[in-house]
FIKESE-842915 format. One record per residue (C-alpha): residue number from 1; residue in one letter; x negated, z negated, y negated. Coordinates in steps of 0.2 Angstrom, whole numbers, padded with zeros to 4 digits. Each point is the difference from the previous one (the first is absolute). Example, Ala and Ser with C-alpha at 12.3 -4.5 7.8 and 13.67 -1.06 7.14 Angstrom:
2
(kollum 1; 'a'; (-0062; -0039; 0022));
(kollum 2; 's'; (-0006; 0003; -0017));
This chain:
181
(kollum 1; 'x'; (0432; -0459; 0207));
(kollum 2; 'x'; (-0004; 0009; 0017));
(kollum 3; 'x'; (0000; -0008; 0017));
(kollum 4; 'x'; (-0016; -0008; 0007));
(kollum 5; 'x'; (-0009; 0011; 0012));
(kollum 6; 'x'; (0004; -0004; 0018));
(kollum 7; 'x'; (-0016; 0000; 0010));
(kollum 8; 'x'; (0002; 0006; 0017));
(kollum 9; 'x'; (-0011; -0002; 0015));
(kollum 10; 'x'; (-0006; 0014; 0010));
(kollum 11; 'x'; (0010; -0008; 0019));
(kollum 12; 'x'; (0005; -0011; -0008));
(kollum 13; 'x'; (0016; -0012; 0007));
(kollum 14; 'x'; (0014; -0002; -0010));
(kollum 15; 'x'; (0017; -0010; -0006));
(kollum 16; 'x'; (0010; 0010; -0011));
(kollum 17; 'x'; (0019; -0007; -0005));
(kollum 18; 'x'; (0010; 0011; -0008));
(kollum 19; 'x'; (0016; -0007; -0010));
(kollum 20; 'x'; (0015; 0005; -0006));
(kollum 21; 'x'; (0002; 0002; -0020));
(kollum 22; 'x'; (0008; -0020; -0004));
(kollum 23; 'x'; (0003; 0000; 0017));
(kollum 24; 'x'; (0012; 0010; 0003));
(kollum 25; 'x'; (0004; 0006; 0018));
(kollum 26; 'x'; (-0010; 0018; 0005));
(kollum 27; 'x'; (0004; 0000; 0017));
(kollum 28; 'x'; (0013; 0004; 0010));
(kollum 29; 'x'; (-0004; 0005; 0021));
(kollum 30; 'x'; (0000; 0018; -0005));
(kollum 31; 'x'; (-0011; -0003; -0014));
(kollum 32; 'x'; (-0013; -0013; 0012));
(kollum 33; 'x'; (0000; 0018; 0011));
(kollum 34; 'x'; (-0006; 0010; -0013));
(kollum 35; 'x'; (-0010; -0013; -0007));
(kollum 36; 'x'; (-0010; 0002; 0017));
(kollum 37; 'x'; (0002; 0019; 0001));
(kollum 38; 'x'; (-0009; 0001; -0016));
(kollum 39; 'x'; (-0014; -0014; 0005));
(kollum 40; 'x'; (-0003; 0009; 0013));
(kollum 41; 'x'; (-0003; 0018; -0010));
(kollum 42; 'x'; (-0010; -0010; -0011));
(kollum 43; 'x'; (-0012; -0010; 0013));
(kollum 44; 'x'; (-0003; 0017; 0007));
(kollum 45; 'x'; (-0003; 0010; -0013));
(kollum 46; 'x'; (-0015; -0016; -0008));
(kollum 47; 'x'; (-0005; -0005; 0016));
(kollum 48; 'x'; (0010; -0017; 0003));
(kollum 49; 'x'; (0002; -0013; 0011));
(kollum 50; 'x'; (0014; -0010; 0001));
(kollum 51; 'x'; (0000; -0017; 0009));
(kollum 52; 'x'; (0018; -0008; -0007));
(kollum 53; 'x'; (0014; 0002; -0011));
(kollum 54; 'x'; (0014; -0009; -0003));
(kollum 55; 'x'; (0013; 0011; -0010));
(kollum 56; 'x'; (0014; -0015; -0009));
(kollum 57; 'x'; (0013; 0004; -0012));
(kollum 58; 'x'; (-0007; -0001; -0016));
(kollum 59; 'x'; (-0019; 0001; 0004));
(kollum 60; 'x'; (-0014; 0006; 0015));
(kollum 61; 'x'; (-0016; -0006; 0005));
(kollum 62; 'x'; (-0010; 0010; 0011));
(kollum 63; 'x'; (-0019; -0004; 0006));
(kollum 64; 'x'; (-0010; 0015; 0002));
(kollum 65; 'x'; (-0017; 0008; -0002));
(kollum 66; 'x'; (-0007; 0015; -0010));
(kollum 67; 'x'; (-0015; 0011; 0000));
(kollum 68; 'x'; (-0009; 0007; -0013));
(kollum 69; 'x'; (0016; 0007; -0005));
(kollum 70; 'x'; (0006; -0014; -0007));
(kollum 71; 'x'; (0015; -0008; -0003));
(kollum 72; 'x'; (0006; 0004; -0018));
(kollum 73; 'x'; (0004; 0019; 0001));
(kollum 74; 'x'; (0010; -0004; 0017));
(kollum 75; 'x'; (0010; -0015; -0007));
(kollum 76; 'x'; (0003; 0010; -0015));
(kollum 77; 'x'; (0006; 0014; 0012));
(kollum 78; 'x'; (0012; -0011; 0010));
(kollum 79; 'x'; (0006; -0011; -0015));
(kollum 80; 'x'; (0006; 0016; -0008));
(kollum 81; 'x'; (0007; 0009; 0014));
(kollum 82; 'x'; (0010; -0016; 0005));
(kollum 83; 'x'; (0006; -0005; -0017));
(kollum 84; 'x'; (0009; 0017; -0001));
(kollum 85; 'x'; (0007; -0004; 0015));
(kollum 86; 'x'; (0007; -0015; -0002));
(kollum 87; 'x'; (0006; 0000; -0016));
(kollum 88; 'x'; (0010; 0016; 0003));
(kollum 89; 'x'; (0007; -0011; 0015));
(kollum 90; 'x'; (0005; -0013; -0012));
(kollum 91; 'x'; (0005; 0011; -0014));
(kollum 92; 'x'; (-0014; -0009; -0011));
(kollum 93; 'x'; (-0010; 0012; -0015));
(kollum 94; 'x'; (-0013; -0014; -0004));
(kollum 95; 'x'; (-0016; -0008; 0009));
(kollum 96; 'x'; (0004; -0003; 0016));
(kollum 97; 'x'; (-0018; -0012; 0004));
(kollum 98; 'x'; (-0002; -0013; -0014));
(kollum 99; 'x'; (-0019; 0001; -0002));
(kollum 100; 'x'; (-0013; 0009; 0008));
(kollum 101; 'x'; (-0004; -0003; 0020));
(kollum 102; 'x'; (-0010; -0017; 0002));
(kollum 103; 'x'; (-0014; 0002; 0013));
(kollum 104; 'x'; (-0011; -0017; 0006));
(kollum 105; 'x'; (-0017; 0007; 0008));
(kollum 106; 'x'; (-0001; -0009; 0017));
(kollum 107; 'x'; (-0019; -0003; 0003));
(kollum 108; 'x'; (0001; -0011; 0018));
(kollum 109; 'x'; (0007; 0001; 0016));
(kollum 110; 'x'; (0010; -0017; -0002));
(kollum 111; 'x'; (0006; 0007; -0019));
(kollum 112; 'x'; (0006; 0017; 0009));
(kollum 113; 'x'; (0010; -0011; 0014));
(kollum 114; 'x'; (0007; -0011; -0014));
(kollum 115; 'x'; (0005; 0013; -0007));
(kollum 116; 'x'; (0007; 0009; 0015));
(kollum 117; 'x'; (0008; -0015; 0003));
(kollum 118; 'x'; (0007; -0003; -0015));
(kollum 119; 'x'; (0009; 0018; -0002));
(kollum 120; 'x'; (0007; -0002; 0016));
(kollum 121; 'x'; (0008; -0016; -0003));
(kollum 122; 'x'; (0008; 0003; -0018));
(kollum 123; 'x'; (0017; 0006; 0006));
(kollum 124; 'x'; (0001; -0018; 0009));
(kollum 125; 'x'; (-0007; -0007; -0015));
(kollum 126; 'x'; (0015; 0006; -0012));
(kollum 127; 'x'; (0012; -0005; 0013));
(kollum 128; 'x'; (0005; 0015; 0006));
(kollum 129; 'x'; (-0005; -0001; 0019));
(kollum 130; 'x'; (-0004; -0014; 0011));
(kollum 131; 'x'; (-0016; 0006; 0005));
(kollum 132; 'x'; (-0011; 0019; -0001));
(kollum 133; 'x'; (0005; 0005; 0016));
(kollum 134; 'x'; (0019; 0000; -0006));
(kollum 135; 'x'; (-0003; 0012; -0016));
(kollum 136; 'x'; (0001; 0018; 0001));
(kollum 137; 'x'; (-0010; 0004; -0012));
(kollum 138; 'x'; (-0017; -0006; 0003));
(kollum 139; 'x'; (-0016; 0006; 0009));
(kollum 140; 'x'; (0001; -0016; 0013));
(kollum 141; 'x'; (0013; 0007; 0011));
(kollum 142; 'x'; (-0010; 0018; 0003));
(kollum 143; 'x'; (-0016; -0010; 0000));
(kollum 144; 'x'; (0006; -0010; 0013));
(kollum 145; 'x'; (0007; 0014; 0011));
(kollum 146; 'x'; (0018; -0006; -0003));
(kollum 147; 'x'; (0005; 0018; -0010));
(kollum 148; 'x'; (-0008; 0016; 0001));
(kollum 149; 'x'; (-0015; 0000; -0011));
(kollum 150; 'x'; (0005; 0010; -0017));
(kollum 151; 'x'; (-0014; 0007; -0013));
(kollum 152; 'x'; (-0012; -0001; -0006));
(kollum 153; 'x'; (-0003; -0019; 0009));
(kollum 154; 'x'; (-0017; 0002; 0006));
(kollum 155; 'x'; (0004; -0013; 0016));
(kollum 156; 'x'; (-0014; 0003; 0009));
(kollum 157; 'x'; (-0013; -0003; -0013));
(kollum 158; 'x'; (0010; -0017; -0005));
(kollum 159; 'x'; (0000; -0006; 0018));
(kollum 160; 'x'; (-0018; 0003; 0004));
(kollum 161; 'x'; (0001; -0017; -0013));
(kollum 162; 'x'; (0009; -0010; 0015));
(kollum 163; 'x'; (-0008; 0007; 0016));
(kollum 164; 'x'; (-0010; 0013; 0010));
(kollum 165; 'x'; (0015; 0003; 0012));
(kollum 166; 'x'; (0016; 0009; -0008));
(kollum 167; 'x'; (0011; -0014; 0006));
(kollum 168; 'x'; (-0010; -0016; -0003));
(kollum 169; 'x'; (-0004; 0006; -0018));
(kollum 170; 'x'; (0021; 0004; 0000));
(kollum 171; 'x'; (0002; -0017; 0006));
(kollum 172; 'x'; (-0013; -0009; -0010));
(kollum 173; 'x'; (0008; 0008; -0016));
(kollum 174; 'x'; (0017; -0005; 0006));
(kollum 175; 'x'; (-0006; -0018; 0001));
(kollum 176; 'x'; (-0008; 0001; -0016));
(kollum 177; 'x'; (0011; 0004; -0011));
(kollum 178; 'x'; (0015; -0012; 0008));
(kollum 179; 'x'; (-0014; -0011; -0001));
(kollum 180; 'x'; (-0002; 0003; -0020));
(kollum 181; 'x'; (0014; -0006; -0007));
């Protein structure tokens, strides 16, 4: 039986999670590098913006938003070139992501901050750090101004959200999502 056709909206706002195959670990901090290397490669070449990502050890979520282009082709683009990747890290022949990528379409502006919020906090969430400014391996620190912004974050675009004035939006964000919990 084939799988059930995604429909994707032209701009539309997305969730997508990505898991590792019975939730065995996919990341390492040279692995969440390439990981953004490759999302970057991939949001350029199909016209994405990314507004989060959180990268943990056995799964990612990133919030982002795709053109006409689409999402599929792209996901399937970065899946592929990542599994290789990590499975040659971690000596592994099989699937490296159980299942396919799970994308929720966010269709409000209080569904896209929940969701901002939400990807941001999940490394607190699992007990891993105390709070998002504490985890390396998150958007909310470059969003903040805390580290140098990495691609492909579209910052700009996420804080026009927050504020008119670059450093009220930052601020306002800030406040947001330690607000979010």
């Amino acid at each position: 039986m084939g799988r059930p056709i995604r429909v994707i909206e032209p701009y539309g706002m997305y969730h997508v999670v990505c898991r590792g195959n019975d939730k065995q670990v996919i990341f390492d901090d040279t692995l969440r590098g390439l990981y953004l290397f490759l999302l970057t490669q991939v949001a350029r070449r199909f016209d994405w913006w990314v507004y989060a990502w959180a990268l943990m050890s056995n799964h990612l979520h990133v919030v982002l938003q795709v053109t006409d282009k689409g999402l599929s082709e792209g996901m399937c683009e970065l899946n592929t070139r990542f599994a290789r990747a990590s499975n040659a890290r971690f000596g592994r022949i099989n699937h490296c992501l159980g299942r396919r990528y799970w994308s929720d379409l966010i269709e409000t502006d209080e569904h896209f901050r929940t969701c901002v919020g939400y990807v941001l906090w999940n490394p607190a969430r699992a007990g891993l750090e105390e709070h998002p400014g504490n985890c390396n391996w998150t958007s909310f620190r470059a969003t903040v101004g805390l580290d140098h912004p990495r691609e492909p974050l579209a910052i700009g675009r996420l804080l026009e959200l927050f504020g008119t004035r670059p450093d009220a939006a930052r601020a306002a964000f800030q406040r947001f999502v330690l607000g979010f919990r």
